[in-house]
RODO-2510 file (C-alpha; in nm, 4 decimals, decimal comma):
residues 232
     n   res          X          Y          Z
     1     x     0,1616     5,1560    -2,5418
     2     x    -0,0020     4,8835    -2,6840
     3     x     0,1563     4,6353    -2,9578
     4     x    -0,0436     4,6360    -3,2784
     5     x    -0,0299     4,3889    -3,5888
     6     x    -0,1769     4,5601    -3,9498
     7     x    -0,2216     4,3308    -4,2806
     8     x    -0,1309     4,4745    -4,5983
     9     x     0,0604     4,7376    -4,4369
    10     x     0,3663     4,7980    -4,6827
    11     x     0,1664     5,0435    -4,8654
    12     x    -0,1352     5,2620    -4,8838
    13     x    -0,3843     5,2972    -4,5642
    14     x    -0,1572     4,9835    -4,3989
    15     x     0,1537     5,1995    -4,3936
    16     x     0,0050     5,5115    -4,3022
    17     x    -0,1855     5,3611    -3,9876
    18     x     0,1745     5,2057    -3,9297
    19     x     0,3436     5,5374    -3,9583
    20     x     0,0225     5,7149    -3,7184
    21     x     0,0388     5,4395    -3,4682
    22     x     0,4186     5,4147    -3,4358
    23     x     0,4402     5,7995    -3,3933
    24     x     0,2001     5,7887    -3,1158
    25     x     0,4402     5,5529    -2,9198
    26     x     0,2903     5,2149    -3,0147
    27     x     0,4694     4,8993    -3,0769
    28     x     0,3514     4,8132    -3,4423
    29     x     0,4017     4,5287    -3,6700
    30     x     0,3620     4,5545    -4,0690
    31     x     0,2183     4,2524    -4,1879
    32     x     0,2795     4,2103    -4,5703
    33     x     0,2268     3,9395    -4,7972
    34     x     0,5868     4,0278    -4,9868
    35     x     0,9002     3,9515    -4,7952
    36     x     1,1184     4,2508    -4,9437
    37     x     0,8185     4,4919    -4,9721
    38     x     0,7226     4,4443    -4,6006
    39     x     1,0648     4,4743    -4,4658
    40     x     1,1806     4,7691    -4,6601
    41     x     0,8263     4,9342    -4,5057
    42     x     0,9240     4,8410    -4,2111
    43     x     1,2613     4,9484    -4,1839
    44     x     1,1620     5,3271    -4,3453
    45     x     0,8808     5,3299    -4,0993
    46     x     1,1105     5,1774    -3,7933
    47     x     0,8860     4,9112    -3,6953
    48     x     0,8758     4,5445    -3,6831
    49     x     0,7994     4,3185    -4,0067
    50     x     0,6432     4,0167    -4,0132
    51     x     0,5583     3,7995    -4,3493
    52     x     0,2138     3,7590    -4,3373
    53     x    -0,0205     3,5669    -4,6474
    54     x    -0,3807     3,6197    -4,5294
    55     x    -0,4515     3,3494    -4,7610
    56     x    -0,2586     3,1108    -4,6041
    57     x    -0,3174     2,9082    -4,3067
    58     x     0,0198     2,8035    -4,2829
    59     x     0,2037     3,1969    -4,3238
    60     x    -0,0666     3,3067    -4,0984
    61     x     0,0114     3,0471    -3,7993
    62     x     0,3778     3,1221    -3,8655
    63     x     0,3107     3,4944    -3,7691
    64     x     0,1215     3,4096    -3,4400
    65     x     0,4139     3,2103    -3,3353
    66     x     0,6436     3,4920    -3,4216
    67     x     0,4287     3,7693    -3,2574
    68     x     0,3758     3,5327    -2,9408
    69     x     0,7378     3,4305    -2,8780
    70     x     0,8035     3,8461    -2,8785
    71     x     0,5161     3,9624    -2,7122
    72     x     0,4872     3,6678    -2,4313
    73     x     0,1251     3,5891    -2,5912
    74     x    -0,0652     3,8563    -2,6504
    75     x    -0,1542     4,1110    -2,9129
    76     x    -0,3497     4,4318    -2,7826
    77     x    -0,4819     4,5169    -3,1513
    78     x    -0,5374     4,3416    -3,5368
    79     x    -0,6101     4,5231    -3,8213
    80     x    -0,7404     4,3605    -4,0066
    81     x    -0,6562     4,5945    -4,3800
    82     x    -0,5384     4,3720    -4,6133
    83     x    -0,7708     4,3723    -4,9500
    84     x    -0,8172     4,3215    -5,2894
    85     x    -1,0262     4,5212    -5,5098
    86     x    -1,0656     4,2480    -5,8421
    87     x    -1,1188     4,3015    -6,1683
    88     x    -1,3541     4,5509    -6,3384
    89     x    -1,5881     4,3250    -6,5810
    90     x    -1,8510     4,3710    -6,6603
    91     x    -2,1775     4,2690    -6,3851
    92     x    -2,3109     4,0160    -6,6124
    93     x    -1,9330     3,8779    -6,6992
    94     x    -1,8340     3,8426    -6,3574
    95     x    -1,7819     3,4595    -6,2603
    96     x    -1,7801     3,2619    -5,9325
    97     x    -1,4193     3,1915    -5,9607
    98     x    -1,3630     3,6004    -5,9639
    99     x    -1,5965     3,6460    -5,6746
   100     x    -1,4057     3,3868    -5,4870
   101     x    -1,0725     3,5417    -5,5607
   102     x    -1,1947     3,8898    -5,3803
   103     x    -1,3508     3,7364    -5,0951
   104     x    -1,0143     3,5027    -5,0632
   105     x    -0,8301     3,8165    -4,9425
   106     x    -1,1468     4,0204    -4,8233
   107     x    -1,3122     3,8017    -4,5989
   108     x    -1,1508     3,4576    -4,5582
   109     x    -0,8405     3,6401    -4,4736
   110     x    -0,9656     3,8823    -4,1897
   111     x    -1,1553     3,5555    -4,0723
   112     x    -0,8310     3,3423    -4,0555
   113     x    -0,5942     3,5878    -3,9136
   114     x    -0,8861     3,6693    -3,6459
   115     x    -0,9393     3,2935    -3,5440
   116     x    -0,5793     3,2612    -3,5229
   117     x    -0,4530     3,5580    -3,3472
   118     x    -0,7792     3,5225    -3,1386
   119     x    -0,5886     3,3522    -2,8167
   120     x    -0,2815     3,6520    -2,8341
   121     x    -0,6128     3,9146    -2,7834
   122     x    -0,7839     3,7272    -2,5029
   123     x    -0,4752     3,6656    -2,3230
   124     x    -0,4633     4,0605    -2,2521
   125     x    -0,7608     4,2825    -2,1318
   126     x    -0,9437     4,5060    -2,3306
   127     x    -0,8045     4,2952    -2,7025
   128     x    -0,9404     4,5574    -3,0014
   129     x    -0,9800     4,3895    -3,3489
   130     x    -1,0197     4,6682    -3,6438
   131     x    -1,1936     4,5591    -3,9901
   132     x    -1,1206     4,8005    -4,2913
   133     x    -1,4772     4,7888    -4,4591
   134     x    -1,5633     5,0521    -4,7033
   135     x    -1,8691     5,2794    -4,7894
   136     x    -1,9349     5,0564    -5,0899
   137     x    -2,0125     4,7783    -4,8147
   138     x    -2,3053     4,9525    -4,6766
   139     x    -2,6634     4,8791    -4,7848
   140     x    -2,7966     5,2492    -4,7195
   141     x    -2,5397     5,4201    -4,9091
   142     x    -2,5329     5,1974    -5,2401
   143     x    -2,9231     5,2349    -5,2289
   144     x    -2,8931     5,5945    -5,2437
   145     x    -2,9482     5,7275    -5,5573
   146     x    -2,8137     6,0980    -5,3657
   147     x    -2,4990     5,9086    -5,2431
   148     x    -2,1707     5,8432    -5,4690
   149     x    -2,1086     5,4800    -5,3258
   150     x    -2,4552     5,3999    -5,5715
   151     x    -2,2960     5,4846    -5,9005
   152     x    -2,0006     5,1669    -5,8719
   153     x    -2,1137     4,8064    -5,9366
   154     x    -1,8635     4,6135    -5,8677
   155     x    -2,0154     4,2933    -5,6575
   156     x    -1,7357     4,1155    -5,5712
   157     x    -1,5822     4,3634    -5,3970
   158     x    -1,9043     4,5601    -5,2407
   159     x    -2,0288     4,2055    -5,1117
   160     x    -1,7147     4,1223    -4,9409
   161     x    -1,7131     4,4379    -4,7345
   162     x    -2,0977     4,3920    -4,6865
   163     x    -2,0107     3,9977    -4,5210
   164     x    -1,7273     4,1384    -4,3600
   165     x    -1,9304     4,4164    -4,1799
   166     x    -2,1542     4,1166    -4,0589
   167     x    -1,8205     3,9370    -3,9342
   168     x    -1,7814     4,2283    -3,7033
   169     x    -2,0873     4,2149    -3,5718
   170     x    -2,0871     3,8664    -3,5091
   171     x    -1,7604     3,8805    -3,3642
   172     x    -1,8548     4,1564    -3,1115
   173     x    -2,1860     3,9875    -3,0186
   174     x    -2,0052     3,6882    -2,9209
   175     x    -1,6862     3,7808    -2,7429
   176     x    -1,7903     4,0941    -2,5126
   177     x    -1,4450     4,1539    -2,3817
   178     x    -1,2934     4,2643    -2,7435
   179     x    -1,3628     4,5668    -2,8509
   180     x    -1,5043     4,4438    -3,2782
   181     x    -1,5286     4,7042    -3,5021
   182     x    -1,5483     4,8379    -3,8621
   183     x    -1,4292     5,1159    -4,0326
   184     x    -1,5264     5,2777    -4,3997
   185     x    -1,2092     5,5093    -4,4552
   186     x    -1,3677     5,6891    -4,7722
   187     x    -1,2769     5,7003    -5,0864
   188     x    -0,8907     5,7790    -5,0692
   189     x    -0,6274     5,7624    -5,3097
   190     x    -0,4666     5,4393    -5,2978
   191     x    -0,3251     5,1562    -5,5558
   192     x    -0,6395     4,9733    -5,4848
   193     x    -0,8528     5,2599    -5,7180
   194     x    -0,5829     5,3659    -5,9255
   195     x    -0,5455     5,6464    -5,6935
   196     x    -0,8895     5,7993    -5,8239
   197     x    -0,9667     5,8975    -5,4449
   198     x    -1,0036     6,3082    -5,3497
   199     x    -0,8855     6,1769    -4,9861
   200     x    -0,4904     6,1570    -4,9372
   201     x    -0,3847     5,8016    -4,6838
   202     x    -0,3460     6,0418    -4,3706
   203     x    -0,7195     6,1345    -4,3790
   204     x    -0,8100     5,7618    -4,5196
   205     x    -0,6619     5,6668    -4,1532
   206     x    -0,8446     5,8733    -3,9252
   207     x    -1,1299     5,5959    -3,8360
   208     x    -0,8618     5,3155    -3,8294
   209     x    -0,6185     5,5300    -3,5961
   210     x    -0,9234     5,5884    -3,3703
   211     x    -1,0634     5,2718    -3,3840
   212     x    -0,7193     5,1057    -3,2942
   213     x    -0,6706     5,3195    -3,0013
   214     x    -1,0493     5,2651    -2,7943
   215     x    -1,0317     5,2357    -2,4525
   216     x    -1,1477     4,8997    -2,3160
   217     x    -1,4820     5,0370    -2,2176
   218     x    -1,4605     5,1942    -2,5878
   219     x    -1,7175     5,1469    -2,8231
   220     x    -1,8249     4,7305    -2,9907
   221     x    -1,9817     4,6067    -3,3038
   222     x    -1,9728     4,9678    -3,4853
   223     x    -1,9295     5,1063    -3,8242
   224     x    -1,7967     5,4458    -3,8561
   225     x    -1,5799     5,6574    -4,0677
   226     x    -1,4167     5,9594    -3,9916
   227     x    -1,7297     6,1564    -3,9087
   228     x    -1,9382     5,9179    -3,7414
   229     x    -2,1842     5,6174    -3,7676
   230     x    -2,2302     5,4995    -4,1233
   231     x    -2,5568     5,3210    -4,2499
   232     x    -2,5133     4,9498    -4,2338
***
């Protein structure tokens, strides 16, 4: 059993990794921004609920303290799925300040809950950190005429999923003993597209559930989705 922390997880691919996790005998923690939202999650799903801002220093180094005190000091796994998807101007319309708002909750956030929680997954063996990317983060498949992920410009949100995919590598590079990765869960339906995705949240979760659960000899510094190795 290993005890697991998720961001954003009072709805959408959050809950439903909650939900997969919890039913596979793991000790699981919803992380959610909302107080009420993120306990009544909790309490449907039967797991523990912890308020958790990822834009927040202060929220964020109340949860460690929280998840320490009950764990003893560790954490086996972060996911790291909290996100934003912003607005929908325009490309030419779309200002610094909006770009800054995305990457707020895109990529500041997984790196401040990472640095933070970073001592709880070293003080175990075999720590697993798990980035929700996205298909619209990859280079090769926004270049791709043939591929869907090249028909949305939205570059706010595809550059914060690109930088975060470079987090994980750098992460995995540089601390050998976690096992870093990234997942793209396709396009699913969830609030964050309206719920425009063909995919329901159970087969959105597949790459996060398996990424979650490596073995400590698992695989590092990958980007996959539920059929393999996706173009960086």
């Amino acid at each position: 059993m290993s005890t697991i922390l998720i961001t954003g997880a009072n709805k959408g691919l959050g809950r439903e990794a909650a939900r997969r996790l919890l039913a596979d005998g793991h000790d699981v923690w919803v992380g959610a921004r909302d107080p009420e939202r993120g306990r009544e999650a909790a309490e449907a799903l039967g797991a523990r609920h912890i308020v958790l801002d990822v834009t927040d220093d202060a929220s964020v180094g109340r949860a460690v303290e929280e998840v320490s005190a009950a764990t003893g000091g560790t954490l086996d796994v972060l996911i790291n799925n909290a996100g934003v998807a912003g607005g929908q101007d325009p490309v030419g319309e779309v200002t610094a300040e909006d770009v800054e708002a995305v990457y707020a909750v895109n990529v500041f956030g997984p790196v401040r809950v990472f640095q933070k929680f970073l001592p709880l997954l070293q003080a175990g063996t075999g720590g697993v950190v798990v980035n929700v990317s996205s298909g619209l983060g990859s280079h090769e498949a926004t270049s791709d005429p043939d591929r869907i992920e090249s028909s949305f410009q939205a570059p706010a949100y595809t550059s914060s999923k690109a930088a975060l995919n470079m987090l994980t590598t750098q992460w995995a590079a540089a601390l050998p003993d976690l096992r870093v990765n990234c997942v793209d869960p396709g396009y699913t339906a969830t609030d964050l597209n309206g719920n425009s995705g063909p995919q329901t949240v159970e087969e959105g979760t597949d790459a996060i559930v398996a990424m979650a659960t490596v073995a400590a000899d698992g695989p590092t510094g990958t980007y996959t989705d539920c059929h393999g190795s996706v173009g960086w």
